[in-house]
C-alpha positions as a Python dict, from the first residue, in 0.01 Angstrom:
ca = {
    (1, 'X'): (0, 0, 0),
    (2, 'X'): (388, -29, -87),
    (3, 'X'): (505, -201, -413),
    (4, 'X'): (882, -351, -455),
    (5, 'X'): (859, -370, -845),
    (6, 'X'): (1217, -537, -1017),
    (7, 'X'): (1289, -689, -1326),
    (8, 'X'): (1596, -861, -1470),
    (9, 'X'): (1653, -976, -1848),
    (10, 'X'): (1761, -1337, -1896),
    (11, 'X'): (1882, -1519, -2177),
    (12, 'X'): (1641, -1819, -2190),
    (13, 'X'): (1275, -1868, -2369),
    (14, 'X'): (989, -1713, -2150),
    (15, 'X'): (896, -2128, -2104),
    (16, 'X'): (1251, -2218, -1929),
    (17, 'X'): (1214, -1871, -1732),
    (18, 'X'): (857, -1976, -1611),
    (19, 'X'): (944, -2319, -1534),
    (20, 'X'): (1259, -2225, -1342),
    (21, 'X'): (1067, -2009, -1111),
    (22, 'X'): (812, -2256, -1047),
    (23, 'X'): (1058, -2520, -908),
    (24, 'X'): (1016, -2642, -585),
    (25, 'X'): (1177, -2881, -289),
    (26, 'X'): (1557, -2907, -356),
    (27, 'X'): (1585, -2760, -680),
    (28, 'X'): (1436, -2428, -593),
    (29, 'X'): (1654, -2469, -236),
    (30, 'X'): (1942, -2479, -524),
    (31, 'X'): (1875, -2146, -652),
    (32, 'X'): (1653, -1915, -382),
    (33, 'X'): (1840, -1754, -109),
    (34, 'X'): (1524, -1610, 14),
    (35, 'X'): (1393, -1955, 160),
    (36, 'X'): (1481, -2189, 394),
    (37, 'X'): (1260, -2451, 266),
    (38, 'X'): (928, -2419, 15),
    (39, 'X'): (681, -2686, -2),
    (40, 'X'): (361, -2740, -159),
    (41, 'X'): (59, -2809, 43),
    (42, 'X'): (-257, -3042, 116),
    (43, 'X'): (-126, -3313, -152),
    (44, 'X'): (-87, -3081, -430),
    (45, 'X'): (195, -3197, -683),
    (46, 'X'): (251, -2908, -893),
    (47, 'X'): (199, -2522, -855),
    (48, 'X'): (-155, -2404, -1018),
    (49, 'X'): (-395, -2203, -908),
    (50, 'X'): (-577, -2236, -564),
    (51, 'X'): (-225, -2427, -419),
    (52, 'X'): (-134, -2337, -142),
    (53, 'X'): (272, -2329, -32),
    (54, 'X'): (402, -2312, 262),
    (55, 'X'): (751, -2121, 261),
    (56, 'X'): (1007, -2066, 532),
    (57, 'X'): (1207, -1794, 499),
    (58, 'X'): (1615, -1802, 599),
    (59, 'X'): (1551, -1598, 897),
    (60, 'X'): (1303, -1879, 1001),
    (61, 'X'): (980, -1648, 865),
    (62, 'X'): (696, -1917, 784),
    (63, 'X'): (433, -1818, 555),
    (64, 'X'): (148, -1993, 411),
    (65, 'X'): (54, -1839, 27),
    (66, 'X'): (-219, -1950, -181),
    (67, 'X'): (-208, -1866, -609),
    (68, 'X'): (-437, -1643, -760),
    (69, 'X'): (-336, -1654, -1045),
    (70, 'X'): (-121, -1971, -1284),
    (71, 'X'): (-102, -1872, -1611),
    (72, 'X'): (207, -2059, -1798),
    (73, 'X'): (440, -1930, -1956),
    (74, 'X'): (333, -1559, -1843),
    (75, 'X'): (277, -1533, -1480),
    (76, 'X'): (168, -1623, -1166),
    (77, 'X'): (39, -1449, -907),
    (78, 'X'): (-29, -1523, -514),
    (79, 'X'): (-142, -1408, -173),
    (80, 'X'): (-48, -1426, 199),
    (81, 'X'): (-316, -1686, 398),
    (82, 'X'): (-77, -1687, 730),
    (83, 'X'): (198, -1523, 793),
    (84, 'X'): (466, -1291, 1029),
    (85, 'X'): (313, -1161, 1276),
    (86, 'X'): (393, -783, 1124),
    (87, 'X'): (227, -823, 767),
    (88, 'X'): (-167, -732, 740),
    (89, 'X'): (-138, -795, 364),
    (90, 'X'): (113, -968, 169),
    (91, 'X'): (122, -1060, -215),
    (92, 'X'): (300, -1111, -524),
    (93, 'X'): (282, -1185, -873),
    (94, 'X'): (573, -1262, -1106),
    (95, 'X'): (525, -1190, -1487),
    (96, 'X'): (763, -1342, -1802),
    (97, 'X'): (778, -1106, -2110),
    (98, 'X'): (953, -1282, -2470),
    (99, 'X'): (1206, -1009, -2557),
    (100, 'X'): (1296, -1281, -2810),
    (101, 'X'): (1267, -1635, -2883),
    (102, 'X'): (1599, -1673, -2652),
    (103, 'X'): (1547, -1332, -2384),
    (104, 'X'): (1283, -1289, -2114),
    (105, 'X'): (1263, -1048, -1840),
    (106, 'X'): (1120, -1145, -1561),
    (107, 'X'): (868, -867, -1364),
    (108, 'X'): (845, -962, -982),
    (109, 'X'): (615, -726, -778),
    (110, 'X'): (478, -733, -442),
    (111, 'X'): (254, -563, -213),
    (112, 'X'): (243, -530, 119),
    (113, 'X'): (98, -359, 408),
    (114, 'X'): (239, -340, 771),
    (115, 'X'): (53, -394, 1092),
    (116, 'X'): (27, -227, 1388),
    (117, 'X'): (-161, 61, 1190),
    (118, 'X'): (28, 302, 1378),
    (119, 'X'): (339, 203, 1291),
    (120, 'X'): (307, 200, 914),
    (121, 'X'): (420, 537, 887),
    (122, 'X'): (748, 403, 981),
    (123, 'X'): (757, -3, 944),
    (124, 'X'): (663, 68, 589),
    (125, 'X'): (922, 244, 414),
    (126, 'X'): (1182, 32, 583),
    (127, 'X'): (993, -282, 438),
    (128, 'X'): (1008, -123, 116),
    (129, 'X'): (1401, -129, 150),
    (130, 'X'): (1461, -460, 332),
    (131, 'X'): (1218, -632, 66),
    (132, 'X'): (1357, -466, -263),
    (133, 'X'): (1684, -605, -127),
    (134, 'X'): (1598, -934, -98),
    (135, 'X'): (1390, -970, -403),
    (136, 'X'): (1701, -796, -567),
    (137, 'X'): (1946, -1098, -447),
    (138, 'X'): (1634, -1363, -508),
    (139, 'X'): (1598, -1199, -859),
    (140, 'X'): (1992, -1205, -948),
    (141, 'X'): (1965, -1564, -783),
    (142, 'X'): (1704, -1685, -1058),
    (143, 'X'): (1905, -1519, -1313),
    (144, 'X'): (2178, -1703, -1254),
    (145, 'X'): (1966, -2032, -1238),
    (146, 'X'): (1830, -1945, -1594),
    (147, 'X'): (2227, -2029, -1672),
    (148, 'X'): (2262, -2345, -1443),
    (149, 'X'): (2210, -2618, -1692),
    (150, 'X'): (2118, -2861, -1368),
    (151, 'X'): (1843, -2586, -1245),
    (152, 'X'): (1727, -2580, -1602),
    (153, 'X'): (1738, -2957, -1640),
    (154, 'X'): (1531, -3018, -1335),
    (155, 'X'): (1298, -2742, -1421),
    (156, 'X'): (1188, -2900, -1766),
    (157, 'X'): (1139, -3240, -1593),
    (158, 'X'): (999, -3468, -1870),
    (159, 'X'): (852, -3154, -2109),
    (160, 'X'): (1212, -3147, -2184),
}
């Protein structure tokens, strides 16, 4: 299956990284020019594993994704339940790695497979390119939220 694989350093502890990526509702709206509009589903408050999210994209896209995997400060991982009509699979998982007390890089990587079967030979390489360059604008997107002292603010909540 294809893998979009991209990383970007940011000057923030891996906890303010982590917690900026899991924001959600306006904040993340703020910051992530890959969605329309990402909510969390069936009463859940707060991202963990076995939540389910429910994410429309900003060409209109809607995809429900469960988590595999919630592991704070490190990563998180997830999974496509429903979704566009042209993914079989879909799934991602985003990794934080402490450079130093003040520098994380972020790892975001997803998989994906392409349906019709006979079409893959040619749907997926172009997914490979549309998706690394939207993950590469959703990536720069965080970075620059890492910076925004409102994103930031919001993202902390009460741990502060």
């Amino acid at each position: 299956m294809p893998q979009v694989e991209v990383r970007r350093t940011v000057e923030v502890p891996v906890r303010v990284a982590f917690a900026v990526s899991q924001t959600t509702g306006p904040v993340r709206a703020r910051w992530d020019p890959f969605i329309r509009s990402q909510s969390l589903m069936d009463g859940a408050e707060r991202p963990g594993k076995g939540v389910r999210t429910l994410t429309r994209h900003r060409l209109g896209w809607r995809m429900v994704s469960e988590y595999v995997a919630y592991r704070p400060p490190r990563d998180v991982g997830m999974t496509m339940r429903e979704g566009p009509w042209f993914f079989r699979v879909f799934g991602g998982g985003w990794r934080f790695v402490e450079d130093a007390p003040e520098r994380t890089t972020a790892i975001w990587k997803y998989t994906f497979s392409c349906r019709p079967g006979w079409l893959r030979p040619i749907a997926e390489p172009i997914g490979v390119r549309l998706l690394r360059r939207d993950i590469e604008r959703r990536i720069d997107a965080f970075a620059r939220a890492c910076a925004d002292p409102a994103v930031v603010a919001a993202a902390l909540g009460d741990e502060g």
